[in-house]
C-alpha positions as CSV (number, residue, x, y, z in Angstrom):
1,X,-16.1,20.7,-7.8
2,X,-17.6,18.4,-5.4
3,X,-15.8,17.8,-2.5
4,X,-16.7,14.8,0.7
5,X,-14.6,14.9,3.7
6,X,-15.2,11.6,5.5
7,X,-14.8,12.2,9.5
8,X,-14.6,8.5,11.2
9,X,-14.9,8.2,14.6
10,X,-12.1,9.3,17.0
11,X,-10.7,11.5,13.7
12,X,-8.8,14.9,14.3
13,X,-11.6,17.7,14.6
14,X,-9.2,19.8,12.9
15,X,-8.5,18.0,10.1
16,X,-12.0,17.6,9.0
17,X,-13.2,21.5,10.0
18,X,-10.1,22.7,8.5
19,X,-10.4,21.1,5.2
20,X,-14.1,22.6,5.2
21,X,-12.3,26.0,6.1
22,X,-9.5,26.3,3.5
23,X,-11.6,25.2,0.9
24,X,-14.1,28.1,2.2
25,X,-11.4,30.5,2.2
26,X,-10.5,29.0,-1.7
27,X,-14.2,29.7,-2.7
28,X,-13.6,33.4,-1.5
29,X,-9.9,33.8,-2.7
30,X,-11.2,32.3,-6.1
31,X,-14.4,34.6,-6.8
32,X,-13.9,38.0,-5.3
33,X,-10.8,38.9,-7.3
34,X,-13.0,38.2,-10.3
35,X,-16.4,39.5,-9.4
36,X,-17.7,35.5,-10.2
37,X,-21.2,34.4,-7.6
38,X,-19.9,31.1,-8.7
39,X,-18.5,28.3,-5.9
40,X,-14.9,26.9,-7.1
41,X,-15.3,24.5,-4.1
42,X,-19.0,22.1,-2.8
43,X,-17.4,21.1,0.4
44,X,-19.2,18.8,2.5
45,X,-18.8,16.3,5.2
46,X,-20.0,12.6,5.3
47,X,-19.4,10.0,7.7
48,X,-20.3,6.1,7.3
49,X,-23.9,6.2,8.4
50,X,-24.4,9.4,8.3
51,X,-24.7,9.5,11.9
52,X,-22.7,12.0,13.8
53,X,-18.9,10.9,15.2
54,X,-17.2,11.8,18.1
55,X,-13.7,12.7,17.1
56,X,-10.9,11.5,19.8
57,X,-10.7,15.5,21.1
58,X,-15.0,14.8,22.2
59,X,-15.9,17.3,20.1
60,X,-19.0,15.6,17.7
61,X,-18.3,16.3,14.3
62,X,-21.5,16.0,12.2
63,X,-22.6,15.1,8.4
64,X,-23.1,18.2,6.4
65,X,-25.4,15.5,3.8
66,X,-26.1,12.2,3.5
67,X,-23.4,10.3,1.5
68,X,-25.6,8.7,-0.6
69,X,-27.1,11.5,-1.8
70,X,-23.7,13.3,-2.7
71,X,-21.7,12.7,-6.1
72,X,-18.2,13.7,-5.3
73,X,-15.5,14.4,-7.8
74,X,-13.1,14.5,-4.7
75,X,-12.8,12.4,-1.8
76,X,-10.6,12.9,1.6
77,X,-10.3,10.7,4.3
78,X,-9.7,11.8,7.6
79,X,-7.4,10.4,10.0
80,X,-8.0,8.2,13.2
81,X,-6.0,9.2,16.1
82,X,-5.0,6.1,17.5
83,X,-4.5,4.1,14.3
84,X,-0.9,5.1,14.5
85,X,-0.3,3.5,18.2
86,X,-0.3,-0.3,18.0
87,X,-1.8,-3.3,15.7
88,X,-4.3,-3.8,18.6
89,X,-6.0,-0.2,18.1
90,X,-5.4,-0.1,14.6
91,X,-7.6,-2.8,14.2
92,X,-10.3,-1.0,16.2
93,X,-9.5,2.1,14.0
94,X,-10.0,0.5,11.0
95,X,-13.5,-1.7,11.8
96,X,-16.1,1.2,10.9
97,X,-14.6,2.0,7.8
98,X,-15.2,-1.1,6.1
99,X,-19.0,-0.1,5.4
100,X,-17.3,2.7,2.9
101,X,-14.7,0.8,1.2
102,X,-16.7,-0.5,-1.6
103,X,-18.0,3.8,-2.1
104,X,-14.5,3.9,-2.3
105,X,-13.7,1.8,-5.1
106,X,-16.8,2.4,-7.2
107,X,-16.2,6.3,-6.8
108,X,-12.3,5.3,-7.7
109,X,-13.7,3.3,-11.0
110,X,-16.1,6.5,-11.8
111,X,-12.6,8.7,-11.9
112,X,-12.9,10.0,-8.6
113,X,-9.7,11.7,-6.9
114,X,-9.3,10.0,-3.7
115,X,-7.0,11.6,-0.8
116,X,-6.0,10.9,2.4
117,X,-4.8,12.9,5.3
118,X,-2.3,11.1,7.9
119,X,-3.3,7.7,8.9
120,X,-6.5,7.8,6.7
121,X,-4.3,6.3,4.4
122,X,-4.8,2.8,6.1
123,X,-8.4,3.2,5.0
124,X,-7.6,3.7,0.9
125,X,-5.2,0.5,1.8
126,X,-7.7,-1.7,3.2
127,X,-9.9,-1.2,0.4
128,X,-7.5,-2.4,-1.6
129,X,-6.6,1.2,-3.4
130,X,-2.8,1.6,-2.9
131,X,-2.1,-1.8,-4.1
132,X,0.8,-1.4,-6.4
133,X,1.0,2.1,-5.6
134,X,3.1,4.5,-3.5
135,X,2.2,6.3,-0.5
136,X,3.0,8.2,2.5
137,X,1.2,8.0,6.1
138,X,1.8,9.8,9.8
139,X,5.8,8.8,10.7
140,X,4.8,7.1,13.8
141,X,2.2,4.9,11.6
142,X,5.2,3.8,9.2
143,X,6.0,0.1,10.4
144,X,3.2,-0.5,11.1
145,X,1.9,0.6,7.0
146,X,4.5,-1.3,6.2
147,X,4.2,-4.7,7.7
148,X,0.4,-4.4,6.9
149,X,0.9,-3.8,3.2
150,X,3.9,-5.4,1.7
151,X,2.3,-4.5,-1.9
152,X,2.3,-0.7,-1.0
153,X,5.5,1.3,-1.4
154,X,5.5,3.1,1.8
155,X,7.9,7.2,1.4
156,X,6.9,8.2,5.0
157,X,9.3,11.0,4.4
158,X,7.5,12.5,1.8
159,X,5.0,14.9,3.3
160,X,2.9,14.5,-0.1
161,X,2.9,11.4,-2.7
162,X,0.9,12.3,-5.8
163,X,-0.5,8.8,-7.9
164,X,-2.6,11.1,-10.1
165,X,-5.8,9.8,-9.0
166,X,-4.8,9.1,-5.8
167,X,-3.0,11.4,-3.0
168,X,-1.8,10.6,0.4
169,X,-0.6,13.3,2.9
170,X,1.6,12.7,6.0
171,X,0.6,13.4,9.3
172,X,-2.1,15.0,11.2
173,X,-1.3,18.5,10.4
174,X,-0.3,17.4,6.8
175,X,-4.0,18.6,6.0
176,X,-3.0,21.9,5.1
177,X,-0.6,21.0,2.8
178,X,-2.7,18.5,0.7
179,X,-5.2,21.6,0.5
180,X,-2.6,23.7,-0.9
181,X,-2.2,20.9,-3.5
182,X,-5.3,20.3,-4.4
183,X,-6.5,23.9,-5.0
184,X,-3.4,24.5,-6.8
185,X,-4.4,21.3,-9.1
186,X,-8.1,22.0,-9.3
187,X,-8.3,26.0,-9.2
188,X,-4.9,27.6,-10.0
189,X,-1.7,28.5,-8.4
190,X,-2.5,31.9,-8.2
191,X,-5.8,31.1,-5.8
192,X,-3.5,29.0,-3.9
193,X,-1.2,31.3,-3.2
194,X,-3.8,33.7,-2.5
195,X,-5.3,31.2,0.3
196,X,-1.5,30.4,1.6
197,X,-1.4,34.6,2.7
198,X,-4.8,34.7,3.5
199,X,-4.2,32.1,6.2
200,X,-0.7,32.6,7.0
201,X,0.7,29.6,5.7
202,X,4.6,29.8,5.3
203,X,5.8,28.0,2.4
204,X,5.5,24.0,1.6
205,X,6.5,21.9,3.5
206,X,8.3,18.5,1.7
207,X,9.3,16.1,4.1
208,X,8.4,15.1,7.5
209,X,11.5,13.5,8.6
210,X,12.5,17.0,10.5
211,X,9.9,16.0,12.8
212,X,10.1,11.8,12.9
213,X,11.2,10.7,16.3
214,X,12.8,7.0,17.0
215,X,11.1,4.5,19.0
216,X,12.7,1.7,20.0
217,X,10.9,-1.1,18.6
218,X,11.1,-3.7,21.2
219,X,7.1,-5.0,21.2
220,X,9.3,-8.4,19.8
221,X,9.3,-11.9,21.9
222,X,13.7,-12.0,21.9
223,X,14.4,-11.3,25.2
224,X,18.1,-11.5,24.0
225,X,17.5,-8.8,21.9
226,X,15.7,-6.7,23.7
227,X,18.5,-7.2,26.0
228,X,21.0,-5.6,23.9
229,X,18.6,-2.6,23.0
230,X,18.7,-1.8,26.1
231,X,22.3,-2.0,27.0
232,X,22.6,0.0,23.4
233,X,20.0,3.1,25.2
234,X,22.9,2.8,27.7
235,X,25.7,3.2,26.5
236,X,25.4,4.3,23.0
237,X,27.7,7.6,23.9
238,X,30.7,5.1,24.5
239,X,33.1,3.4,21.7
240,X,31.2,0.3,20.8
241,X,31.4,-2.5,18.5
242,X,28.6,-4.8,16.9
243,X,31.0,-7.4,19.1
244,X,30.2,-5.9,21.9
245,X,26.6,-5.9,22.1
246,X,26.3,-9.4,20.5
247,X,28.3,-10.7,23.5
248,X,26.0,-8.7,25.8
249,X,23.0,-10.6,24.0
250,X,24.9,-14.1,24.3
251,X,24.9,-14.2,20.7
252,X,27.7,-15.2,18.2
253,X,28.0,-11.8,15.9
254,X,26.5,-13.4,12.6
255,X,23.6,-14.9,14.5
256,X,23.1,-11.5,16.5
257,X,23.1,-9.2,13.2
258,X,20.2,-11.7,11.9
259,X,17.8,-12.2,15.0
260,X,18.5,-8.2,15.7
261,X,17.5,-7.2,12.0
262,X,14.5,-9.5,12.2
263,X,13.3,-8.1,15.9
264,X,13.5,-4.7,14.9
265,X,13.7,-4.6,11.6
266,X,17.1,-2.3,11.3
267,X,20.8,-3.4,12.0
268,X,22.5,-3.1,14.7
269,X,24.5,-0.4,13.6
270,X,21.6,1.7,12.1
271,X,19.7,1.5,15.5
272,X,22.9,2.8,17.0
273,X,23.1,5.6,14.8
274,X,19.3,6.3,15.7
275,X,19.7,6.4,19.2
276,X,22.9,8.8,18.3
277,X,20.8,11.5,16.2
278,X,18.0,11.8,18.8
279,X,20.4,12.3,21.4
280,X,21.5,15.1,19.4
281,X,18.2,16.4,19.0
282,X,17.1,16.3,22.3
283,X,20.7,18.3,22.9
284,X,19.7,20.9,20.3
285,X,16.5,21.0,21.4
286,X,16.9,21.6,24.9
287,X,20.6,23.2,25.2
288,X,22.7,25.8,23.9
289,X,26.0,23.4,23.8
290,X,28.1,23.9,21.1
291,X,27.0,21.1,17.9
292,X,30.7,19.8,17.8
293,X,30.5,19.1,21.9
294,X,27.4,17.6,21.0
295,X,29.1,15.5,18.5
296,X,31.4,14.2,20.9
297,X,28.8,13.3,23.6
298,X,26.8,11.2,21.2
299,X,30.1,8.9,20.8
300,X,31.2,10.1,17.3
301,X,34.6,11.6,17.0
302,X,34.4,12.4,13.1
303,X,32.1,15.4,13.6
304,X,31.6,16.0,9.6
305,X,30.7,12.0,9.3
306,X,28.2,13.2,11.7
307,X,27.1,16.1,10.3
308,X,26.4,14.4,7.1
309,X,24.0,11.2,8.6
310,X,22.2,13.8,10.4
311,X,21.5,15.4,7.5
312,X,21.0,12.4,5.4
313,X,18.5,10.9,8.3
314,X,16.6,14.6,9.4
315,X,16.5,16.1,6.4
316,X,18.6,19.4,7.6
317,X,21.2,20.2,9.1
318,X,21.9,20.8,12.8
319,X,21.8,24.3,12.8
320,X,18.4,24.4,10.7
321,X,16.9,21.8,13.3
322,X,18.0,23.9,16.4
323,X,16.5,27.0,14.6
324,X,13.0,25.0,13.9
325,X,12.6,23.4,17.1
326,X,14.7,24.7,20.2
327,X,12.8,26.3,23.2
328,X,15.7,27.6,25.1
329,X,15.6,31.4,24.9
330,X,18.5,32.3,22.9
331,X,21.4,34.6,24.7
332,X,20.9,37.9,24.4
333,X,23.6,40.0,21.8
């Protein structure tokens, strides 16, 4: 099986060398066991104009062959670092791919599996690709998916989305996983597995909403809004009704809910409860404190109401996320 990685400029190093790598280590999991001389894998890397790129680490990432003269049967994308930041860079991000996206389509038409890793997804969307479709990008990438393509269903919770032809993997590090996939599609679970202990890979990994963090949206031009936000950042651990901040913004409550939902594109109380859960993460993150004190200093009293839109929201529960992510040195027994 053929196999292109494009690298565009300012890309993740990693997720172009390592795709090259696992499918390496797939080649050599697949034909030792069974004494076979034959490649599962071709893996090569191409770039626009087959010039070399300078991912955003420095490092110069170079074409392995010219595109042209390559017939894939698979194609992955590479990310672009700063494509997830803001509309402005995004734009920037996207520019030198446009030179590729008719390859794109006419390898598509041909059959070709296309995949993306992290935000290369943007690129399969500007070609027009994922039209119709369902996908998945980096988190931090997701409103800005969204707002961009309204005929794309964006699942930025899903680590992997699977259209059969086409398959988008979450963020940066997300590479590994969609290699997992693919080798387990295209050579067998068995050399998947074998690849998963040969690298030390624990497991697959579903979702990415254990690691999402909340930003608080307010690149919006309602300064009465933005007002309340941040009196929300403020006070958030305190009793406090949609009244409340709607009188802090100047607003009658009705017209508050609307112009908040259309400046930040949640409600008032969802952003509340955001706020809420990554106060508690930072808490179990960086603490020891008890979860149910932690309830409490977040401003919820019902600590199993808690529990439950953490888990809902994060994906685990409190416990699991302390165990995954704290760096406090735990006591010693």
């Amino acid at each position: 099986m053929n196999i292109a990685i494009v690298a565009l400029p300012n890309c993740h190093a990693s997720g172009v060398h390592g795709v090259m790598d696992f499918f390496t280590v797939a080649n050599y999991c697949g034909r030792v066991p069974a004494g076979d001389s034959e490649l599962l894998f071709d893996c090569q890397v191409v770039t626009v104009d087959n010039e070399p790129v300078r991912a955003y680490s420095g490092a110069v990432v170079t074409p392995t062959v010219r595109r042209e003269d390559f017939r894939p049967d698979l194609i992955v994308v590479g990310s672009s670092v700063e494509a997830a930041v803001s509309i402005d860079r995004l734009e920037r991000a996207l520019a030198p791919a446009i030179p590729i996206h008719g390859w794109l389509q006419q390898a598509f038409e041909r059959g070709v599996v296309l995949a993306s890793v992290c935000t290369g997804s943007f690129v399969l969307a500007e070609a027009g690709l994922l039209d119709n479709q369902v996908a998945t990008t980096h988190w931090r990438a997701g409103p800005l998916f969204r707002s961009r393509y309204p005929k794309i269903r964006l699942e930025e919770e899903h680590l992997l989305v699977d259209n059969g032809q086409i398959i988008c993997a979450g963020g940066a590090t997300a590479f590994m996983d969609l290699c997992v996939y693919l080798v387990e599609r295209f050579a067998s679970p068995s050399v998947a597995l074998a690849c998963s202990k040969m690298l030390v890979l624990d497991g697959r990994r579903v979702e990415q909403t254990p690691y999402m963090a909340f930003y608080s949206r307010k690149a919006h031009q309602d300064d009465a809004i933005r007002k309340a936000q941040t009196w929300l950042e403020q006070h958030y651990s305190e009793p406090v009704t949609i009244d409340d901040v709607a009188e802090v913004a100047g607003l009658g409550t009705r017209t508050f809910k609307r112009r908040f939902k259309e400046a930040t594109g949640e409600t008032p109380i969802g952003y509340l409860q955001h706020l809420r859960i990554e106060a508690a993460k930072h808490k179990l993150e960086s603490s020891r404190e008890q979860t149910a004190r932690i309830i409490w200093g977040v401003g919820y009293e019902d600590a199993s109401s808690f529990r439950r839109l953490f888990k809902r929201t994060v994906g685990c529960t409190m416990e699991q996320y302390r165990k995954r992510f704290s760096y406090v040195t735990p006591m010693a027994v």
